[in-house]
N, C-alpha and C positions, 0 to 999 in steps of 0.2 A: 861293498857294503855302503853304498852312499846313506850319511845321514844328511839333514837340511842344519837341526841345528844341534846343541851339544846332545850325543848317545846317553847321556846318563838320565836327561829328562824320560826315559822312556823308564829308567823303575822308578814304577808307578803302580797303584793297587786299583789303577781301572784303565785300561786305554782300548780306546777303537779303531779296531783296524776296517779301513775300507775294502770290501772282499769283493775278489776275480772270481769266484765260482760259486757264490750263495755258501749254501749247508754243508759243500764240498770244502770250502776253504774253513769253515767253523770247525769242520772234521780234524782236519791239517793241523789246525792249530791246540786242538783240546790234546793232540796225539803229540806233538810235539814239545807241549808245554805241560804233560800231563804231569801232577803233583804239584803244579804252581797256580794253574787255572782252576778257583773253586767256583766259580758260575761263571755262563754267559748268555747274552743278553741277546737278543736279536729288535733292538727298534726300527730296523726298518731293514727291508730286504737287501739294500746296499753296506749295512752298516753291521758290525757285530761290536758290544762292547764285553772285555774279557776282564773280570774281576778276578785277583788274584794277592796277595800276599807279596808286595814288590816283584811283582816279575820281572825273571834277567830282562837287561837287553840286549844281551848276546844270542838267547834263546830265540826270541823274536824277531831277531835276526836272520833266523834261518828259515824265516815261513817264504813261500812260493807263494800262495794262491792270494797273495793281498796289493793292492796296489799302493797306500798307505798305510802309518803306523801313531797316532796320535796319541798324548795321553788326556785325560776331562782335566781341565784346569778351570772351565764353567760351565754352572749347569744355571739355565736363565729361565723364569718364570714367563717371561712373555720378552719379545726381540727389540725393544727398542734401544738397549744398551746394552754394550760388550766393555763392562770396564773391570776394574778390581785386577783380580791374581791374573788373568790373560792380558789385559793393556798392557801391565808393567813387564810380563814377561818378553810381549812381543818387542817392548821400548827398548831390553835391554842390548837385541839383537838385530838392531835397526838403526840406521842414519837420515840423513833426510831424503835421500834419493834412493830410500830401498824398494823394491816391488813388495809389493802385499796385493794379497790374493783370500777370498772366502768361499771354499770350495762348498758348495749349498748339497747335502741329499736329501732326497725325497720332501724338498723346503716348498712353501706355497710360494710363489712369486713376490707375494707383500713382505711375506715375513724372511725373505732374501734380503730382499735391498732394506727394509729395516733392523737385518742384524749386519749389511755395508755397513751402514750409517752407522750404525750403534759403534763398531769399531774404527771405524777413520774418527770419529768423535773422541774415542780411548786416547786414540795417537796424538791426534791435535790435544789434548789437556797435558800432556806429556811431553809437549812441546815441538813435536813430529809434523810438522804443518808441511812438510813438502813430498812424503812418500807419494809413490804411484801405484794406483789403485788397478790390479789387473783385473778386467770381466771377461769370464773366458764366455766360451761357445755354451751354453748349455749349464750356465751358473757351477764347472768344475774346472780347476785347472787340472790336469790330467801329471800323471806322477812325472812324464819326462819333462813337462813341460815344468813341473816346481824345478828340475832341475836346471832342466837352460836358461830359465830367465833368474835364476836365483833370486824367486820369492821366498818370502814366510807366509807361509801356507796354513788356511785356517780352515778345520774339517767341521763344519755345523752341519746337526740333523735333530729328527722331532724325539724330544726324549720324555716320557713320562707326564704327557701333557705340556710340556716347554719345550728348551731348547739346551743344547749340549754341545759346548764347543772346545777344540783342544787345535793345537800348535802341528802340522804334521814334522813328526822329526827325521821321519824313517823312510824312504820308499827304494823297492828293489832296483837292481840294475836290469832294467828293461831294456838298453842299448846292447847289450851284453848278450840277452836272452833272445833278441832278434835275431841279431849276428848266428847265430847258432841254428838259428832256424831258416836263414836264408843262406847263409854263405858256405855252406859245408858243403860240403864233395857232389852227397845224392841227397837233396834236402824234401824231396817227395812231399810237398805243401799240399795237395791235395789230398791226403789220406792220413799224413802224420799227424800224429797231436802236437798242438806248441811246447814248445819246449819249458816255459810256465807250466803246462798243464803236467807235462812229465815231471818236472820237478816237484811239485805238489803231490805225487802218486810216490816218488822216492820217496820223501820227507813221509808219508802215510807208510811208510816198512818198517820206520824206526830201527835203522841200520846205523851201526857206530864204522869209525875207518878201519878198511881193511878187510871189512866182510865180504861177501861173496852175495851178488843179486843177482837172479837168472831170471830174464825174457825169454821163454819159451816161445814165443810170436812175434819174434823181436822186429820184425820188417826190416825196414831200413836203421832204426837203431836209436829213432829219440832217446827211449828211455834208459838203454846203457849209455847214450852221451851222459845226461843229466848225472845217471849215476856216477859214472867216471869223473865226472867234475866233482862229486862229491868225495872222491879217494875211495870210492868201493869196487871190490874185483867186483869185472863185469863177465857174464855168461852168458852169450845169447843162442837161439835157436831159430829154425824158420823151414821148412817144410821148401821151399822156393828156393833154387842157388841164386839166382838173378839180385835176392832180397838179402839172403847171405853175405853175398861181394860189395852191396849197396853198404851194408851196417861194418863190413870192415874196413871199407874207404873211412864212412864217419869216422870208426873210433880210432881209425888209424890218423886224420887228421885232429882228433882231439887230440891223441897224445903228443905229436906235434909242438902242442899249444905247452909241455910242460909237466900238465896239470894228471893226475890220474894213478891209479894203479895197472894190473894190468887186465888184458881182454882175451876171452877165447868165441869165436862165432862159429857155428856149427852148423850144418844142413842135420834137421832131425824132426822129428815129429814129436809134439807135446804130449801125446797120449803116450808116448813110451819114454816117459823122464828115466824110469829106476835103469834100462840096458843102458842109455845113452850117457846116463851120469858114473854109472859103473857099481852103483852100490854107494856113492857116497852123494853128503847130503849140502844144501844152503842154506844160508843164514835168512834170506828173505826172499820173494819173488812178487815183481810188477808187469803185469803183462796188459795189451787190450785186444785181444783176439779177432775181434770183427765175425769175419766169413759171411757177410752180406753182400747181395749184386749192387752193385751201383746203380743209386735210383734215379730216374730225370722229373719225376715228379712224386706226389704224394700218393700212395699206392692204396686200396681198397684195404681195410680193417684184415677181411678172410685171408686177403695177400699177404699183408705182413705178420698175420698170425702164423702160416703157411713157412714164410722166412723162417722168421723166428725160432720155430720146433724145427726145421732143420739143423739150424745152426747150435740148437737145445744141446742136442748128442755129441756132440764135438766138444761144447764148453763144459759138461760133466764128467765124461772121460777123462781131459782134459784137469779139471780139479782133483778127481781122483789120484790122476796121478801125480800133480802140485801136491797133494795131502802127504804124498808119501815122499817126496823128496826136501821139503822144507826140514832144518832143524827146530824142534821146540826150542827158545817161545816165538819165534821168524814168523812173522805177518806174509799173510798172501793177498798182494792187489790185484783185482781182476775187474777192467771194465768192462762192459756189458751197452750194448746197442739199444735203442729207446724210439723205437719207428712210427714218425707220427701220422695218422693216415687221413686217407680225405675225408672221412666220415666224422673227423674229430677227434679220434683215441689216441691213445698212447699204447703200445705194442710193446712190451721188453720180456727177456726171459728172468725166470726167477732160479735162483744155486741156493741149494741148500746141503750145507755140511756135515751136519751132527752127524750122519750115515758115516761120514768119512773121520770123524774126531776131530772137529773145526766146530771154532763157535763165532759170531759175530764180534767185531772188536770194537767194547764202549771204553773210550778213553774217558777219564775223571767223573764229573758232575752230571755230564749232558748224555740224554737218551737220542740214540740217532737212529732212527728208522732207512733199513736196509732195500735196496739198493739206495745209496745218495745220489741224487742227484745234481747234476750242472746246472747252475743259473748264468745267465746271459752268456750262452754260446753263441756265434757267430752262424753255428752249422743249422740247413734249412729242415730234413728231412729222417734226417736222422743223428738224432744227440747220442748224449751219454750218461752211465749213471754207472757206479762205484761201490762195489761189495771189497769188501775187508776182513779175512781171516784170520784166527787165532787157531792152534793147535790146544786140544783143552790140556789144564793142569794134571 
């Protein structure tokens, strides 16, 4: 849980987190903080500010999909000074040789280096005349990078017609979460989801320890790592032995590590949960099914439409019978394929529950239009996007 500076600055009744998955990570967080988060904000696509009633920071703690965690200590009318409650706070956790950093989002270039200025100006009146000023690549120091160089890390972005700047205090272990995703037994980078991403889909089950998570598509086993990292019995599935032996290397190398409950992986098929489970039920299920050909380029609209409804039948059965193995009130996560084609469209399938006693899950304040989707993925041809079930009351 690395924080930059003291954790207790984070309760706060408004802080921004910098988000790794757009509306996905807003999702994460309303779900995870849900009864503390009473609005949030989106000013800019990189940035969410979550208004709340002191929100833990232990809660906030446990978000996946963010790379920072700031709270507003100012909100500036126009950028040419950064002084008052942010100067002195940053003073009091500064010497004269500290790194300082102004991670700028979605900032004009003028109005960057005049909210620099405005704060190396804070410092210097505070007596600070010798810190070092870091300018990263692309006006962001990127979260590992607050870490190695141990800056005090400042999150500005365009807020309400001005500007809005807070102290990063928080950001995940990203060393941690690579590790995991490269060094493990069968780390299958080409198909798996990062292991951020999975952990973000656990934290969307709302799973306390000790409960039971079942991947019925488990592949090679991101998502029961992640869960097992979090102390929940893991239960995976997979239609493929090859993918079976793969995901019980992983989790047999997680437990290894200490950390975890326990794990069972099974060759089985999703559409027959109720024989294979035996009649008994789960507390949550995260799963990302695919069953897409691997594409080399962008495919004709008809084509991935074509895809798509094949793959329709599979991931409905499929929920059917996730409907019937999950306990009330257990969340069911299921990602869903987003095929974007050379004509310009966006191709995905749509799941709909009611038929099965599933309803869409809106945590707190915020209205979330189903499927969610991912912002700034890496992947070319075919993203991803996030349906979220509830068994109704």
């Amino acid at each position: 849980m690395p924080s930059v500076l003291p954790f207790s600055l984070l309760e706060s009744d408004s802080v921004a987190a910098v988000l790794a998955f757009g509306k996905l990570s807003v999702l994460e967080a309303c779900s995870l903080l849900e009864g503390f988060v009473q609005r949030a904000e989106a000013p800019c696509e990189r940035v969410s500010v979550l208004h709340g009633d002191r929100i833990p920071a232990e809660r906030l703690a446990e978000l996946a999909g963010v790379h920072k965690l700031a709270p507003l200590v100012s909100l500036l009318d126009g950028p040419s000074e950064v002084q008052g409650a942010l100067a002195d706070l940053m003073a009091e956790h500064l010497d004269e040789k500290s790194n300082v950093s102004l991670s700028g989002y979605e900032l004009e270039e003028s109005d960057y280096d005049d909210l620099v200025r405005g704060m190396l100006d804070g410092l210097r009146e505070r007596g600070l005349r010798k810190v070092r000023l870091l300018r990263p690549k692309g006006n962001e120091l990127l979260a590992e990078d607050v870490l190695a160089r141990k800056a005090l890390d400042v999150v500005a972005f365009p807020y309400h017609g001005g500007f809005a700047l807070g102290p990063t205090v928080w950001v995940p272990d990203s060393v941690s979460m690579r590790r995991r995703g490269t060094q493990r037994p069968a780390p299958r980078p080409e198909i798996a989801l990062s292991p951020r991403l999975a952990r973000t889909l656990v934290n969307l089950a709302g799973m306390t320890q000790g409960q039971t998570v079942l991947d019925p598509f488990c592949g090679s086993g991101t998502v029961l790592v992640e869960a097992h990292k979090k102390s929940l019995r893991c239960l995976g599935l997979d239609v493929r032995a090859s993918r079976v032996q793969e995901a019980r290397e992983n989790l047999r190398w997680s437990a290894a590590e200490g950390a975890g409950m326990g794990y069972d992986i099974r060759k089985g098929d999703a559409r027959d949960l109720a024989r294979l489970l035996r009649g008994t039920k789960v507390e949550g299920i995260v799963t990302e099914p695919l069953l897409l050909p691997s594409l080399d380029a962008r495919p004709r609209t008809a084509t991935a439409q074509a895809m798509v409804g094949e793959a329709a039948g599979v991931y409905n059965d499929a929920l059917a019978s996730m409907a019937e193995s999950v306990r009330p009130p257990g969340r069911i996560v299921v990602v869903v394929p987003v095929v974007q084609t050379m004509d310009g469209d966006e191709v995905t399938l749509t799941l709909d529950g009611r038929s099965l006693g599933l309803h869409l899950f809106q945590p707190g304040p915020v209205g979330f239009e189903y499927p969610v989707r991912l912002s700034f993925e890496s992947t070319r041809w075919i993203k991803r996007a996030v349906y979220v079930f509830e068994p109704r009351s």
